[in-house]
C-alpha positions as a printed Julia matrix, in Angstrom:
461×3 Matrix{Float64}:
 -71.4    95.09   77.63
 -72.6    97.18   80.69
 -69.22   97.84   81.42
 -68.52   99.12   78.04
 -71.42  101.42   77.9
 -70.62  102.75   81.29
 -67.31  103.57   79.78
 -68.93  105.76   77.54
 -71.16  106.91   79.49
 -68.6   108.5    82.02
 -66.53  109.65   79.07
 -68.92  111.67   77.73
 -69.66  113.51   80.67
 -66.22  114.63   81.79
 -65.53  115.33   78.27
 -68.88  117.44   77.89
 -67.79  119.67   80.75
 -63.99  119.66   79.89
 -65.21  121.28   76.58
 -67.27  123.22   78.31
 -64.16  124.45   80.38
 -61.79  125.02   77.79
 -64.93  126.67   75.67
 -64.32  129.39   78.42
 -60.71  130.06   78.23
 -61.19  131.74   74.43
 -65.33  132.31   74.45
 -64.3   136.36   75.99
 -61.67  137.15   73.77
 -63.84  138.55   71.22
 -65.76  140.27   74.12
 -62.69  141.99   75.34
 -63.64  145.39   73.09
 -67.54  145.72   74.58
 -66.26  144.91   78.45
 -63.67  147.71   77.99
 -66.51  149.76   76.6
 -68.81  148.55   79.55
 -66.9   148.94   82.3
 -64.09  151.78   80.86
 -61.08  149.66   81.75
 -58.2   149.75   79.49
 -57.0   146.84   77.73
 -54.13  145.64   80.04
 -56.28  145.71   82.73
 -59.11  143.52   80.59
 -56.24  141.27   79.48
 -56.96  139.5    83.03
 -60.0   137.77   81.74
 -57.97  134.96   79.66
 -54.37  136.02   81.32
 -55.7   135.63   84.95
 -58.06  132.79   83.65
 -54.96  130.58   82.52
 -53.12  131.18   85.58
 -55.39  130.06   88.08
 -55.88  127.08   85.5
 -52.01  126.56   86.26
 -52.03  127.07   89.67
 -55.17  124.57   90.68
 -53.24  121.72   88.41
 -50.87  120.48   90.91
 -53.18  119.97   93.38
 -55.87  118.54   91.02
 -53.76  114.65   91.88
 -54.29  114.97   95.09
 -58.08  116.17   95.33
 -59.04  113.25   92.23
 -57.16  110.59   95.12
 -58.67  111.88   98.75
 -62.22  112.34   96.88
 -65.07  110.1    94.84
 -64.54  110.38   91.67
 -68.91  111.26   91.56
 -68.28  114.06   94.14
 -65.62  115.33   92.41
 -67.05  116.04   89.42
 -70.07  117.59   90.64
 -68.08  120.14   92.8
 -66.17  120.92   89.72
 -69.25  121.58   87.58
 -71.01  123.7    90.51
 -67.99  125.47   90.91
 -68.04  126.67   87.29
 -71.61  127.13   87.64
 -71.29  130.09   90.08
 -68.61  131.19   88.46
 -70.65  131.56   85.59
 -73.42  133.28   87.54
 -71.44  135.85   89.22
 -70.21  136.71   85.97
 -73.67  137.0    84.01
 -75.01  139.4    86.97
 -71.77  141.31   87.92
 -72.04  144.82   88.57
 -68.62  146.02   88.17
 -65.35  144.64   86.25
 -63.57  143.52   89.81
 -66.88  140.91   90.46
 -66.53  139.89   86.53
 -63.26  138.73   86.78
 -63.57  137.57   90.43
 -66.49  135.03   88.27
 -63.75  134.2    85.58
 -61.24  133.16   88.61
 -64.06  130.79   89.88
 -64.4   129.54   86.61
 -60.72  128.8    86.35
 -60.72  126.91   89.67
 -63.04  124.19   87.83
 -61.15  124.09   85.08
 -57.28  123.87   86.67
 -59.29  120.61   88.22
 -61.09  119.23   85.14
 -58.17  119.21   83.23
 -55.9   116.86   84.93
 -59.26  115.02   86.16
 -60.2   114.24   82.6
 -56.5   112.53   81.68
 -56.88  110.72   85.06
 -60.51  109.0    84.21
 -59.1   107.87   80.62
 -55.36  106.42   82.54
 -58.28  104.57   85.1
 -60.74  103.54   82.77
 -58.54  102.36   79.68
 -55.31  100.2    80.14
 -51.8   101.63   77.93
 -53.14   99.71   74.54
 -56.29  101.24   74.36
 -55.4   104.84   74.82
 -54.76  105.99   71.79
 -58.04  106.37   70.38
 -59.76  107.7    74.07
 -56.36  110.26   74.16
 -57.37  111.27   70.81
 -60.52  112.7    71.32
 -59.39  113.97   74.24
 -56.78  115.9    72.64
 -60.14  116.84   70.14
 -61.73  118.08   72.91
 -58.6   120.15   74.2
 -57.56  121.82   71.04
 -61.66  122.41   69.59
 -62.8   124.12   72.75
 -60.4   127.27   72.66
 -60.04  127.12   68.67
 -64.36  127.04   68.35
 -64.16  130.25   71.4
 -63.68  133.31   68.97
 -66.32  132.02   66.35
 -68.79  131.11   68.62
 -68.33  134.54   70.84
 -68.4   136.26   67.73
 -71.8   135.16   66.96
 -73.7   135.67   70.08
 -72.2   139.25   70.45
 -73.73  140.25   66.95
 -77.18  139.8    68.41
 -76.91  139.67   71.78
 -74.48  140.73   74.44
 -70.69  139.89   76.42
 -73.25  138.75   79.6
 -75.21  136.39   77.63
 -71.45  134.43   77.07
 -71.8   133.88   80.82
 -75.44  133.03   80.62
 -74.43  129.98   77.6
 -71.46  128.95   80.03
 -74.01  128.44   82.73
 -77.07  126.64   80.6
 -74.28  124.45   79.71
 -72.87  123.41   83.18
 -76.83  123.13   84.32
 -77.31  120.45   81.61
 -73.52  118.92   82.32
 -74.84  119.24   86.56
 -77.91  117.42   85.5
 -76.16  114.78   83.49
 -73.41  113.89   86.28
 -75.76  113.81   89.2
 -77.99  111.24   87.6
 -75.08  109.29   85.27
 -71.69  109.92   86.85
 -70.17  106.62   88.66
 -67.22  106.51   91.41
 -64.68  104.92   89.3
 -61.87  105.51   91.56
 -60.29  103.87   94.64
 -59.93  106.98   97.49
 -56.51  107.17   99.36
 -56.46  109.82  101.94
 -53.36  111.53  102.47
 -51.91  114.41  103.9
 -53.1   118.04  102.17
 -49.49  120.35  101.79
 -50.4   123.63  102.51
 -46.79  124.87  102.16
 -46.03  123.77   99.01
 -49.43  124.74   97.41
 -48.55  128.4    98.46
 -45.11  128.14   97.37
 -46.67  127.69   93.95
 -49.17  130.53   94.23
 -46.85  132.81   95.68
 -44.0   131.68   92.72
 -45.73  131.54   89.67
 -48.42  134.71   90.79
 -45.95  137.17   91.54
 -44.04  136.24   88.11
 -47.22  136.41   86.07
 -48.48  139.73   88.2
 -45.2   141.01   87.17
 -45.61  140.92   83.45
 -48.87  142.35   83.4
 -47.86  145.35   85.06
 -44.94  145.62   82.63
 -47.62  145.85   80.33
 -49.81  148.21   81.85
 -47.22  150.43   82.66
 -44.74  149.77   80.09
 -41.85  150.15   82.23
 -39.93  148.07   84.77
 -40.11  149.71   88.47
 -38.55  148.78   91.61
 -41.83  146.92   92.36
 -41.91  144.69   89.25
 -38.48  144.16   90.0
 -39.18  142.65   93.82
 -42.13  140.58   92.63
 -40.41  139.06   89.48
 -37.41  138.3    92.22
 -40.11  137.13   94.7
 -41.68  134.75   91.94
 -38.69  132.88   90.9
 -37.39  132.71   94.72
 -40.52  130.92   95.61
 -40.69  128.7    93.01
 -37.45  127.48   93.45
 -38.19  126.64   97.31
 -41.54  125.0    95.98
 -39.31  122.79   94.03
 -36.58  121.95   96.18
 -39.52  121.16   98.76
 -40.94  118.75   96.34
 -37.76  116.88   96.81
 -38.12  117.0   100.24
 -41.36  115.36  100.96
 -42.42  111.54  100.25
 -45.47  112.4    98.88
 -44.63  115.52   96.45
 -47.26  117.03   94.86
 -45.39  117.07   91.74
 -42.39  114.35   91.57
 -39.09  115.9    90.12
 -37.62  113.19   89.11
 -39.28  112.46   86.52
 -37.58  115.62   84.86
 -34.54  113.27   84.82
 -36.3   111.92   81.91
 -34.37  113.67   78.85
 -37.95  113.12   76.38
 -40.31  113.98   78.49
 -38.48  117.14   78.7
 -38.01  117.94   75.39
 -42.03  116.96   75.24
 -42.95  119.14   77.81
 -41.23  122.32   76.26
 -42.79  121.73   72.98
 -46.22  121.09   74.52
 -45.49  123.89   76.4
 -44.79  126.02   73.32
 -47.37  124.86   71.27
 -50.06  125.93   74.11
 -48.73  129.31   73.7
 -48.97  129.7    70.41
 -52.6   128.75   70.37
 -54.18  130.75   73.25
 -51.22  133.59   72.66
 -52.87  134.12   69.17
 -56.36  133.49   70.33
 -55.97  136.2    72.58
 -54.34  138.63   69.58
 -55.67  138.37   66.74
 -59.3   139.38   67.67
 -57.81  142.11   69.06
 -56.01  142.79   65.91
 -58.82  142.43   63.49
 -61.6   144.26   66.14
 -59.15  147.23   67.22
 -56.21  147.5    64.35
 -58.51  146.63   61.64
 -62.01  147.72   62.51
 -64.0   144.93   62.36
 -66.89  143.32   63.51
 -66.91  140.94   66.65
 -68.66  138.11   64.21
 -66.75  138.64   61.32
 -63.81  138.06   63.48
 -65.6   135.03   64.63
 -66.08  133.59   60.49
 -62.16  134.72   60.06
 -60.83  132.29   62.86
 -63.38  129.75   61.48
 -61.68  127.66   59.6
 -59.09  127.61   61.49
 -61.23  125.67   64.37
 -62.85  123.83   61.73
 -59.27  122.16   60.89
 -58.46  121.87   64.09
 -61.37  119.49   64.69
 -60.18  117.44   61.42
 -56.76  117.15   62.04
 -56.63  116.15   65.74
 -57.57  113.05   65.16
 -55.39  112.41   62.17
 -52.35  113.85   63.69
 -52.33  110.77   66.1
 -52.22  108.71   63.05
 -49.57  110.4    61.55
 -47.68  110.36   65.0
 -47.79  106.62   65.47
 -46.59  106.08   61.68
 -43.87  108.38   61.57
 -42.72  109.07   64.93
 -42.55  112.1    67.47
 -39.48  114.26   66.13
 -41.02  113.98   62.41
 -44.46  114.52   63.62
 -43.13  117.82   65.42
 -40.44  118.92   62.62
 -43.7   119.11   60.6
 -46.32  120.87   62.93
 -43.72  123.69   63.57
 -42.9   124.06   60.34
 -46.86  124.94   59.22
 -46.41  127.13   62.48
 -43.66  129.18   61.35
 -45.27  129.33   57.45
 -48.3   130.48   58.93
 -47.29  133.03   61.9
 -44.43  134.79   58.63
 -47.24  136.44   56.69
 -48.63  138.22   60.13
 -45.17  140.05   60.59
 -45.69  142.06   57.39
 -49.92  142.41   58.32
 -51.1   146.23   57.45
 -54.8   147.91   56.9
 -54.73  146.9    53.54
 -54.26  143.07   53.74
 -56.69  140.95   52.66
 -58.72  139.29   55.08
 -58.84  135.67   53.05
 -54.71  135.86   53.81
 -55.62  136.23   57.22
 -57.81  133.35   57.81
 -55.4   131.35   55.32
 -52.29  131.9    57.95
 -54.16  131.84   60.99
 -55.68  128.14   60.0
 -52.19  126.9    58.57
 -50.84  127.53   62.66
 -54.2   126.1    63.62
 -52.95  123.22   61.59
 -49.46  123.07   63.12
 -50.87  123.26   66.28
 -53.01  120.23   65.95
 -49.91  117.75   64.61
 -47.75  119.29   67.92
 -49.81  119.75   71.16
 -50.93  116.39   72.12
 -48.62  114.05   70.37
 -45.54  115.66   72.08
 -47.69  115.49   75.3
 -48.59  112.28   74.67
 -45.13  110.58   73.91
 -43.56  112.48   76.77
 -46.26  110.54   79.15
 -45.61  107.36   77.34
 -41.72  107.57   78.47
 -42.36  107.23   81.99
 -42.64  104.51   83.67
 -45.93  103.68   84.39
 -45.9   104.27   88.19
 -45.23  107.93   87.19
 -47.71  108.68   84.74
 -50.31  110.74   87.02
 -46.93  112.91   87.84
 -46.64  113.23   84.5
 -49.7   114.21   83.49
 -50.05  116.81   86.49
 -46.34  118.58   85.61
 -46.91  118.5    81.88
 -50.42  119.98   82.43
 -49.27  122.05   84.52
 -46.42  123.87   82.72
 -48.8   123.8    79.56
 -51.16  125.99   81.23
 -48.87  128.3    83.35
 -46.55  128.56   80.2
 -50.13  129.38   78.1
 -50.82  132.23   81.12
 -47.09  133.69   80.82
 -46.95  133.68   77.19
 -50.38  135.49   76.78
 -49.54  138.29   79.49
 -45.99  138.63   77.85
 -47.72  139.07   74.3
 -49.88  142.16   75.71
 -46.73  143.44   77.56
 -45.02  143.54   74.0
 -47.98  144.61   72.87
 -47.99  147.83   75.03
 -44.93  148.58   74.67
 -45.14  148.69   70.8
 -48.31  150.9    71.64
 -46.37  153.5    73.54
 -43.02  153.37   71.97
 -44.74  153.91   68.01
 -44.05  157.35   67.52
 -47.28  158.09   66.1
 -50.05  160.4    67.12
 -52.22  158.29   64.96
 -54.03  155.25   67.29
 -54.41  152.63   64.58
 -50.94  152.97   63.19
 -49.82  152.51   67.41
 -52.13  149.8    67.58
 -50.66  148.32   64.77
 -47.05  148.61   65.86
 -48.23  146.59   69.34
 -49.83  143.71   67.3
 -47.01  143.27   65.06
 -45.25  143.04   68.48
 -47.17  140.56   69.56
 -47.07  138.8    66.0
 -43.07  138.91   66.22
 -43.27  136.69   69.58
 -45.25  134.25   68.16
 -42.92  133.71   65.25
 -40.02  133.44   67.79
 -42.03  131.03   69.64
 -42.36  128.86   66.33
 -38.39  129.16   65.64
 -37.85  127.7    68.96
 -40.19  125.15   68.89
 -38.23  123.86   65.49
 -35.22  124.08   66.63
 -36.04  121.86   69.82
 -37.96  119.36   67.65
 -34.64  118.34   65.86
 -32.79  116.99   69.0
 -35.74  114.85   69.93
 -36.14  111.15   69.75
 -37.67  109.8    66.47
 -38.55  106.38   68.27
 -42.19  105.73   68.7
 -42.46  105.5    72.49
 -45.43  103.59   74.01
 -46.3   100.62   76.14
């Protein structure tokens, strides 16, 4: 019975600060409008506090295997959680918007490590038949934590301020500090091995320079020798990272297990379905703040229900995924994505708000059936000695995918801005968003269209 409870125990703490974590990747977006204000930045520049956020999330991911086997599982933790902790102090007290987003990158450094930590704990603690229900409130935890952001931001910005997000960040990992110092066991057995520097800068480097590129697209809105060199610099390096990966006997992220033609096809839609959650996260209180002039809390009550579903149908979609399959399961989920996402191409000042929240929940919805049960089965086709490679690649193309897709939404988005026509700022903010909107729908075709060629057997172990 001890053993049980210390199950639970540990469970609850990672999860705690994994919410906490993800809690941070959405929590600004509704702040976005005051920091401009605060620090008179424009809004490609402020884009950086969930666009940079995600990509450092990426980029710490493929190392997180390595740190989770060389370290105690105790000291881990608590290095994570302090980490995020000054991260969340340096934002609270910065001066300037350079040390604001230098505390958001801190932040991220925690979280590219909790992420992949969390999965690890559950594949430790819980053998293959007893997953399911610990995987599904992870996958709670994953998909409430950005989906509750907006609503939650939009209430402490009606009566307080952006800095007092950073101040509820850091009461939280105090508490979550507290609780891991005095609960938190060593759970894992540490094997030492050799730290590549190389390829962990081939990553950087890679996936960086692509990312870096994109937002500058966006913040210039046209492509220049230099965007050119980086964007040629990112895709070189990440091919050498790669073909070092094959290289080495201990790669920090196996390849071959992209031999495996599901766990492919999972990965994509995974992939997809991560950036059509933080993508719109990151647009639509934008949207309703800037294009519609709204408040930051009615924003919050608009996105609403669409967390509130979210944290219903989580659990039910894992259900629905071991009774009917993956391809179903996804055929489904992308199908309320595309529904949903329609209605916001045709979006002007005079739509009604209830239509709004109606089509952002419905994606919310289609969302919840996709991300984890595609992630899920493409772990569960691996073989098991694979399954921590797994996790780290599909995490980590999840999040860098998440960072791309949000920086190439505000680089549509600025483009619509300047190419409008109009003298008239709402109607060119309105022409960036629908921008922005358009992707998203693309992003649902695709995800469709992949869904048909997969598998429809139920996968598992």
């Amino acid at each position: 019975m001890e053993k049980v409870t210390n199950k639970k125990r540990v469970m609850f703490i990672v999860l705690l600060g994994s919410f906490m974590a993800l809690l941070a990747e959405t929590l600004f977006n509704n702040a976005l409008t005051s920091i401009m204000d605060t620090f008179k930045v424009n809004q490609s520049t402020v884009q950086w506090m969930s666009t940079g956020y995600l990509l450092i999330v990426g980029l710490m991911i493929p190392i997180s295997s390595w740190v989770f086997q060389n370290f105690k599982t105790k000291n881990n933790y608590i290095f994570m959680i302090v980490t995020f902790l000054i991260g969340s102090l340096i934002g609270l007290f910065a001066p300037n918007f350079g040390i604001l987003l230098t505390g958001r990158f801190i932040q991220a450094i925690a979280t590219g490590l909790l992420m992949p930590f969390v999965q690890n704990i559950i594949l430790l603690l819980f053998p293959p038949e007893k997953r399911g229900l610990a995987l599904g409130i992870t996958g709670l935890v994953i998909a409430l934590g950005p989906t509750v952001g907006p609503t939650l931001s939009g209430i402490i910005l009606e009566y307080f301020g952006w800095r007092d997000l950073f101040l509820t960040l850091s009461i939280i990992s105090a508490i979550v500090l507290a609780l891991s110092i005095l609960f938190m066991n060593n759970i894992n057995e540490v094997k030492k091995s050799k730290f590549d520097l190389p390829s962990v800068s081939m990553s950087f480097i890679g996936f960086g320079s692509i990312l870096y590129a994109f937002s500058e697209i966006g913040n210039t809105g046209k492509i220049n020798f230099t965007i050119s060199a980086l964007s040629i610099i990112g895709i070189l390096f990440i091919g050498l990272f790669l073909y070092r990966q094959t290289k080495l006997s201990k790669p920090i992220i196996n390849i071959s297990i992209f031999k495996n033609f599901n766990f492919n096809l999972t990965t994509i839609l995974s992939t997809l379905s991560n950036v059509a959650m933080v993508g719109m996260e990151l647009i639509m209180p934008l949207y309703l703040q800037n294009g519609r002039m709204i408040s930051a809390v009615l924003t919050g009550l608009i996105m609403m229900p669409g967390a509130i579903l979210t944290g219903i149908f989580n659990p039910i979609s894992g259900w629905i995924y071991d009774k009917i399959g993956v391809k179903k399961i996804s055929i489904i989920g992308f199908s309320l994505l595309l529904i949903g996402t329609l209605p916001m191409i045709w979006f002007s000042s005079g739509t009604s708000l209830f239509i709004i929240c109606c089509s952002y929940a419905l994606r919310m919805v289609g969302i919840s059936l996709v991300m984890m049960n595609t992630f899920t089965d493409g772990i569960n086709s691996l073989p098991g000695e694979y399954e921590t490679d797994g996790n780290a690649a599909s995490s980590t193309l999840r999040q860098i995918g998440g960072s791309i897709g949000t920086a190439l939404s505000m680089t549509l988005i600025t483009l619509g801005i300047n190419n409008s026509g109009s003298d008239n700022n709402l109607i060119s903010l309105n022409s960036g968003y629908h921008l922005g909107f358009l992707l998203m729908l693309c992003i649902a075709i695709i995800g469709l269209i992949i869904s048909i060629f997969l598998n429809n057997d139920k996968i598992g172990k």
